[in-house]
C-alpha positions as CSV (number, residue, x, y, z in Angstrom):
1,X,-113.2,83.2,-294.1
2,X,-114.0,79.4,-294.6
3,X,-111.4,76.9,-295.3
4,X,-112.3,74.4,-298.5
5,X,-111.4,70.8,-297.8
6,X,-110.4,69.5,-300.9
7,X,-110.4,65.8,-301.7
8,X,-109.3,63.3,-304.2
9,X,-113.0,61.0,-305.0
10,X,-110.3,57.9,-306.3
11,X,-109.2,58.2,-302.1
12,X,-112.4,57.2,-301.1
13,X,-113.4,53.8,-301.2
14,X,-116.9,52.6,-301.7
15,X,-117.8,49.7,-300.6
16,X,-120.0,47.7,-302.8
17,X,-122.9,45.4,-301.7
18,X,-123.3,41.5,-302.9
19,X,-127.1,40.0,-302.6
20,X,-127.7,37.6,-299.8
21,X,-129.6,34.7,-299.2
22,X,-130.2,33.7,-296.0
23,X,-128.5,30.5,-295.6
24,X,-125.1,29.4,-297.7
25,X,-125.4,25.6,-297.6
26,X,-122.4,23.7,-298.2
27,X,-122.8,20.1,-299.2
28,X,-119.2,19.3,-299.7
29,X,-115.7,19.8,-298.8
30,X,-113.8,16.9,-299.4
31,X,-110.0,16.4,-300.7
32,X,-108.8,14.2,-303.6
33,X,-108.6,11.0,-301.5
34,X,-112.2,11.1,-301.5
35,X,-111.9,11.1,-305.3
36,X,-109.4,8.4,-305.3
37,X,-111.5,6.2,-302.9
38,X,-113.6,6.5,-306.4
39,X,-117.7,7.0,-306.6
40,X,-118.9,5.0,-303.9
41,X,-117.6,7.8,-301.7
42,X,-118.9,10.2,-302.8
43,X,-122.2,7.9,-302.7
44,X,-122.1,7.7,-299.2
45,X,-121.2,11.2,-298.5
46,X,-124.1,12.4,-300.4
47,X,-126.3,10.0,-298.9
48,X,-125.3,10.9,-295.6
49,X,-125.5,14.6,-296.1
50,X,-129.3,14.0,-297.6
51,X,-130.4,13.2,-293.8
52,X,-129.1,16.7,-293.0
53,X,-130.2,19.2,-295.4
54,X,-133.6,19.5,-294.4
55,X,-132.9,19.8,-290.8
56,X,-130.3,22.7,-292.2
57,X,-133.6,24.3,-294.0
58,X,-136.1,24.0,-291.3
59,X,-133.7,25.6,-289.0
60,X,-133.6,28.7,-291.8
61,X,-137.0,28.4,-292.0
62,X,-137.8,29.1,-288.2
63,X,-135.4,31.7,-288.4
64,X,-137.2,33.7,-290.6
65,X,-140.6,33.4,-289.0
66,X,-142.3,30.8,-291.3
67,X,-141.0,32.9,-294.4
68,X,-139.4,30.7,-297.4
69,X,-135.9,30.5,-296.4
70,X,-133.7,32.1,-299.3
71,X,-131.0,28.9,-299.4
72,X,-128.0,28.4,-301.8
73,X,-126.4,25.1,-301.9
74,X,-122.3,25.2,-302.5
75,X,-119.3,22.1,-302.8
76,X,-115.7,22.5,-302.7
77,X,-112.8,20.7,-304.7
78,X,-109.5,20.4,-303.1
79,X,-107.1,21.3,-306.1
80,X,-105.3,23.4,-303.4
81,X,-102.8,20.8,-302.2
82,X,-103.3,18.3,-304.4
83,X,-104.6,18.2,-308.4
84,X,-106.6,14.7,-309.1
85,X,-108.1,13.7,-312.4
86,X,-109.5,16.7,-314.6
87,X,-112.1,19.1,-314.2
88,X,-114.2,17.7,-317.4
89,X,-114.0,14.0,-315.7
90,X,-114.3,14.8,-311.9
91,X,-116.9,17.9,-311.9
92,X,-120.2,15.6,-313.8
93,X,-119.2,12.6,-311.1
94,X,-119.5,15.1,-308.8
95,X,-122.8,16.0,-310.1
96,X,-124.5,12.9,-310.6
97,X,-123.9,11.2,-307.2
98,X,-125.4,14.6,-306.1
99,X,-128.2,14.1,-308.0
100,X,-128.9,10.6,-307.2
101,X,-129.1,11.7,-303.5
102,X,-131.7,14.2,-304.2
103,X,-129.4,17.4,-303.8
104,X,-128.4,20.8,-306.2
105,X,-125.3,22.2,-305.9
106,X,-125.9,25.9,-307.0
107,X,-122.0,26.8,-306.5
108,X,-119.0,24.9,-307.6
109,X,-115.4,25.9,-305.8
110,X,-112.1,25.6,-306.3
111,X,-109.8,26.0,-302.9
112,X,-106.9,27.2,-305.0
113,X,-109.6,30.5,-305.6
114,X,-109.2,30.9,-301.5
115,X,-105.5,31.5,-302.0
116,X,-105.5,33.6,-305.4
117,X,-108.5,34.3,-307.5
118,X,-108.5,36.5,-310.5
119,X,-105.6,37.8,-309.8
120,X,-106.5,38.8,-306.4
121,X,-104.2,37.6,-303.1
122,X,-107.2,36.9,-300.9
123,X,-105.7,35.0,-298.7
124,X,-102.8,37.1,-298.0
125,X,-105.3,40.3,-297.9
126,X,-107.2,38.1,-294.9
127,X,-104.0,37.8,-293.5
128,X,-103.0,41.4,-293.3
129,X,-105.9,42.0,-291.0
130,X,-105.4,39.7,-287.8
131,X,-105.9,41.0,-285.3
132,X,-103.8,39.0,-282.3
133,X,-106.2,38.9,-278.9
134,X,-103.0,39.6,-276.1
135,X,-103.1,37.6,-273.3
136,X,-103.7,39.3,-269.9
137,X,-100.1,40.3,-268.6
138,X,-98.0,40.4,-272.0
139,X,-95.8,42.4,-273.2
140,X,-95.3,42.2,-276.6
141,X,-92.2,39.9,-276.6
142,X,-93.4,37.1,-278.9
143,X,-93.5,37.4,-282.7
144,X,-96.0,38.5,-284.5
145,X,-98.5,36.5,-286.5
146,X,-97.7,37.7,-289.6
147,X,-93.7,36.6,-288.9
148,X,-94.4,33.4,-287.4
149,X,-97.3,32.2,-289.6
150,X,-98.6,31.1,-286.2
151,X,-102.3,32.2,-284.1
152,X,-103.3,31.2,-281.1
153,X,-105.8,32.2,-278.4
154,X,-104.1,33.0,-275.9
155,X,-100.9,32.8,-273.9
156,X,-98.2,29.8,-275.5
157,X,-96.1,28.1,-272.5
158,X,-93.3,30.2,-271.5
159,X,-89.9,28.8,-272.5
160,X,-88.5,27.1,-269.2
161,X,-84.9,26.3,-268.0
162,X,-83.4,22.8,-267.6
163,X,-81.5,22.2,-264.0
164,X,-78.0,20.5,-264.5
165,X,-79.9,17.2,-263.9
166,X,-82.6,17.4,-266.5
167,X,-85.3,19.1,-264.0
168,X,-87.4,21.4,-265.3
169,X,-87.8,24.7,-263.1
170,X,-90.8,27.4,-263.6
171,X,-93.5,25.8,-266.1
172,X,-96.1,27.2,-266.8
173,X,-99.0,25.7,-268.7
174,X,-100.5,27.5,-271.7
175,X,-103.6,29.4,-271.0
176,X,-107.0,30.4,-273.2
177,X,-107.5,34.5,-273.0
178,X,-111.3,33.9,-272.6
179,X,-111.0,30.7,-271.0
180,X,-113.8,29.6,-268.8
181,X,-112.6,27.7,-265.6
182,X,-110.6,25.9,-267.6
183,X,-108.6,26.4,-270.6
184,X,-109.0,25.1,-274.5
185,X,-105.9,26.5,-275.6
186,X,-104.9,26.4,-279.2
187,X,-102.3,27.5,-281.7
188,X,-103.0,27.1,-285.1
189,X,-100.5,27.0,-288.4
190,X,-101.8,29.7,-291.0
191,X,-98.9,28.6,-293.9
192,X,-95.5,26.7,-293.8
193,X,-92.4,27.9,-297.1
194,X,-92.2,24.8,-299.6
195,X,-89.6,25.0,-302.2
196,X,-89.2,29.3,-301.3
197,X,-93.0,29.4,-301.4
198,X,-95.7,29.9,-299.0
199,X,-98.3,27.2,-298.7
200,X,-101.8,28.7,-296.7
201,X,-103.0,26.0,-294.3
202,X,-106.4,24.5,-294.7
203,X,-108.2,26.5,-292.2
204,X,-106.8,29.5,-293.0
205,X,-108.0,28.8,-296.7
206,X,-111.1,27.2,-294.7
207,X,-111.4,30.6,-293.1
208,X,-111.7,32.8,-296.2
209,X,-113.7,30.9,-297.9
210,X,-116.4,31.3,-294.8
211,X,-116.0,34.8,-295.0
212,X,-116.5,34.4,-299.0
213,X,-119.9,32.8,-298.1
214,X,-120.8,35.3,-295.5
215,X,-120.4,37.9,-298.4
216,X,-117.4,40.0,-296.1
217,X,-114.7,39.9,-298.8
218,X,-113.4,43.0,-300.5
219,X,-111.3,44.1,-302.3
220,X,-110.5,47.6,-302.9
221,X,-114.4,47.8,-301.9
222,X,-114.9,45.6,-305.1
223,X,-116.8,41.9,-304.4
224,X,-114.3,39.0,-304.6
225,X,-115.2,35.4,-305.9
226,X,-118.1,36.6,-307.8
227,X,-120.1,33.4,-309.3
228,X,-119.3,33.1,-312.9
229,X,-122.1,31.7,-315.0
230,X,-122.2,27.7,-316.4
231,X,-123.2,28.3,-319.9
232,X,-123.9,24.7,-320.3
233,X,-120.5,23.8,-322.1
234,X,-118.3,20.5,-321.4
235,X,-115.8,21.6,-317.9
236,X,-112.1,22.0,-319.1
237,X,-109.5,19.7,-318.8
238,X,-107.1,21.6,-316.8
239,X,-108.0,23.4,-313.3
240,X,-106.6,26.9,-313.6
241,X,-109.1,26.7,-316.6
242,X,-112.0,26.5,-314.1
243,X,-113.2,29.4,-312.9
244,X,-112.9,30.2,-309.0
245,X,-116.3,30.3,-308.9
246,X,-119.4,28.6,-310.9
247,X,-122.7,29.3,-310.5
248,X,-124.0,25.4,-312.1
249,X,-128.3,26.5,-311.2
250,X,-129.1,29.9,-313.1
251,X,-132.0,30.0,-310.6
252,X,-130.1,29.5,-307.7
253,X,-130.8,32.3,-304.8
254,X,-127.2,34.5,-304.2
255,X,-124.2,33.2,-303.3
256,X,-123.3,34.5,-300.2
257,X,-126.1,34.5,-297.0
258,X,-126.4,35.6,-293.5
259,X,-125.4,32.4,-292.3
260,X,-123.4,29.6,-293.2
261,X,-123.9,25.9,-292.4
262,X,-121.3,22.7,-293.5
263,X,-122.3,19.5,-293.7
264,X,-119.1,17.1,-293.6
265,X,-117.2,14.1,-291.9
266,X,-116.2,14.5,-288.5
267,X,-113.0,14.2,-289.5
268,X,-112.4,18.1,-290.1
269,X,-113.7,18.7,-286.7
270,X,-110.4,20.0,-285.0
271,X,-109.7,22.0,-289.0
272,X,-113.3,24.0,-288.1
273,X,-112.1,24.5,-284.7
274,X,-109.1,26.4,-286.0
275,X,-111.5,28.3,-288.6
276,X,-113.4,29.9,-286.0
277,X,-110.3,30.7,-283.5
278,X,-108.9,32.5,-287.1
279,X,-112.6,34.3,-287.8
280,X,-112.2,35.3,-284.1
281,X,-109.4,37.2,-284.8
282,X,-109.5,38.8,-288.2
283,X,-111.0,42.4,-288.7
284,X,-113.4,42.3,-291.0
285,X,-114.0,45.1,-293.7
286,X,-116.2,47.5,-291.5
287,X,-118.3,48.3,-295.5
288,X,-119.1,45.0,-295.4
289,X,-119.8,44.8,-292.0
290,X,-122.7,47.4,-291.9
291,X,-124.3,46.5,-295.3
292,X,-124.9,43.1,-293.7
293,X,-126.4,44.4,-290.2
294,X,-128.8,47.2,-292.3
295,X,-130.2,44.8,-294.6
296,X,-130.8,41.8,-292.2
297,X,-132.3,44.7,-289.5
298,X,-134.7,45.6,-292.3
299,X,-135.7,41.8,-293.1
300,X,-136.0,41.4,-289.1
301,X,-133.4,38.6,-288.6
302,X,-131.0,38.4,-286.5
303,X,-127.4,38.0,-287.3
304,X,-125.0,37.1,-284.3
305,X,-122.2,40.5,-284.4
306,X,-119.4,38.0,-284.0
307,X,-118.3,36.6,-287.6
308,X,-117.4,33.6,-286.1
309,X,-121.0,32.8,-284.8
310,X,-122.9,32.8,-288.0
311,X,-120.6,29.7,-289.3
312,X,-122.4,26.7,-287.9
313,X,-121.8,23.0,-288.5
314,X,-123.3,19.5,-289.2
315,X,-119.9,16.9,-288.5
316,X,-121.2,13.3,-289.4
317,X,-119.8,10.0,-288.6
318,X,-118.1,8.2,-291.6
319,X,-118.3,4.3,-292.2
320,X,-115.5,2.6,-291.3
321,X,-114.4,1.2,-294.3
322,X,-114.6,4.9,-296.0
323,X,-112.4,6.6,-293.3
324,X,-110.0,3.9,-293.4
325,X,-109.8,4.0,-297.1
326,X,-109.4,8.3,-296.8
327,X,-106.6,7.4,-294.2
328,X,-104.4,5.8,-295.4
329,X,-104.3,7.6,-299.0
330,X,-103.6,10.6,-296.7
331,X,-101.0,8.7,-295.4
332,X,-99.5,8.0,-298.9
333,X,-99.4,11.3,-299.9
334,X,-97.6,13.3,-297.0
């Protein structure tokens, strides 16, 4: 006799694919202090980023062997942590210093969409698959990241014991897992509770939104942050109104690409830092995964297999006047 398997099609997932261009460009990520510091900010932003872009699309170009780069162009709005202005006043500024530089932005963003979008918890979904790297030698004994909200890479410094006189017996430094000679240890805050609430960190939001770029989100095997069309219409007055997503240049290549590159002020330096450490660590839908490696095998490029690796960065120097200015607004609002 043969047995009959029997199964349930609704218990098998299908993972669905998303088009790809090769690079996703992002020509801003900037929070509403930039805003505040008004439109010469974003004039100099835009200006500085300018001197970038085509080194960002000569690189794509030489990585696929002469070929016409497929290159979509992206910006982010902070209304995350903070909501500035209106959508219908801040989105055309937003435009039109881009414009004056030279630059498209295909994709408009909203980081609140990195946290929930259409109903969708993507950043707690992200946060359900870290994957902790141990540190030779433990043991278990320290928290998880999903209790403590905290992710490091590799071993924290042991709690020590105070003599009767103050001295402090047995430390131990903190050390990297995959350190080499020396360590670069770091421990990164994924969200803090505010008013009973969580509130995601900005590289952990950072972090989803490269993987949103990279094309590796899913849900239920469905896309997440799929564009939404600009029919041409005047941008609402109120965020939540704003779609997650907006695809502003109907012939804009897709969304998501192979690679990523972010042009922005030095000042998010240690924030990418913590992006990558979080990428490093988070298993990424396996679907996904393999649609990415078969299509970019057949196009002969080659796509680094860490996650991490495709994300790459152009960190500029700010004037002085401009960083001072973002500064101290930071400083007012905390």
């Amino acid at each position: 006799m043969t047995e009959a398997v029997f199964r349930e099609t609704t218990a098998e997932l299908r993972t669905q694919s998303v088009p790809l261009s090769h690079l996703s460009l992002e020509l801003g990520h900037l929070y509403m202090e930039d805003f505040e510091a008004g439109p010469e900010r974003l004039r100099e932003h835009f200006a500085e980023v300018r001197l970038w872009v085509d080194a960002a699309r000569a690189s794509a170009a030489r990585r696929t062997g002469g070929k016409r780069p497929r290159i979509s162009t992206c910006f982010l709005i902070d209304d995350y942590f903070t909501r500035f202005s209106t959508p219908a006043e801040l989105v055309p500024l937003v435009l039109k210093e881009a414009e004056k530089a030279g630059l498209v932005i295909d994709y408009l963003a909203r980081e609140s969409g990195c946290a929930v979008a259409d109903r969708i918890e993507l950043a707690e979904s992200v946060m359900h698959r870290l994957v902790e790297s141990p540190p030779p030698g433990s043991y278990g004994s320290r928290p998880s990241v999903s209790q403590t909200g905290w992710l490091a890479n590799g071993q924290r410094t042991p709690t020590t014991k105070r003599a009767a006189l103050g001295e402090v017996r047995g430390w131990q430094p903190p050390q990297e897992t995959a350190a080499r000679n020396h360590s670069v240890f770091m421990d990164v805050e994924l969200w803090s509770e505010k008013d009973g609430k969580r509130l995601w960190s900005c590289p952990f939001l950072a972090a989803v939104w490269q993987l949103a770029r990279l094309g590796l989100l899913r849900h239920l095997g469905d896309p997440v942050l799929v564009p939404r069309p600009w029919t041409g219409e005047d941008f609402p007055h109120d965020w939540d109104r704003l779609p997650p997503l907006l695809q502003l240049n109907p012939r804009a290549t897709a969304f998501s690409a192979y690679r990523t590159c972010t042009l922005m002020p030095n000042r998010f330096l240690a924030v990418e830092d913590a992006v990558r450490l979080i990428l490093d660590q988070t298993e990424v839908d396996s679907g996904a995964l393999s649609q990415v490696a078969e299509r970019s095998a057949k196009e002969g490029l080659a796509v680094p297999a860490a996650v991490a690796q495709r994300a790459t960065y152009v960190f500029y120097e700010e004037p002085v006047n401009a960083l001072s200015s973002a500064n101290s607004l930071s400083t007012e609002g905390t």
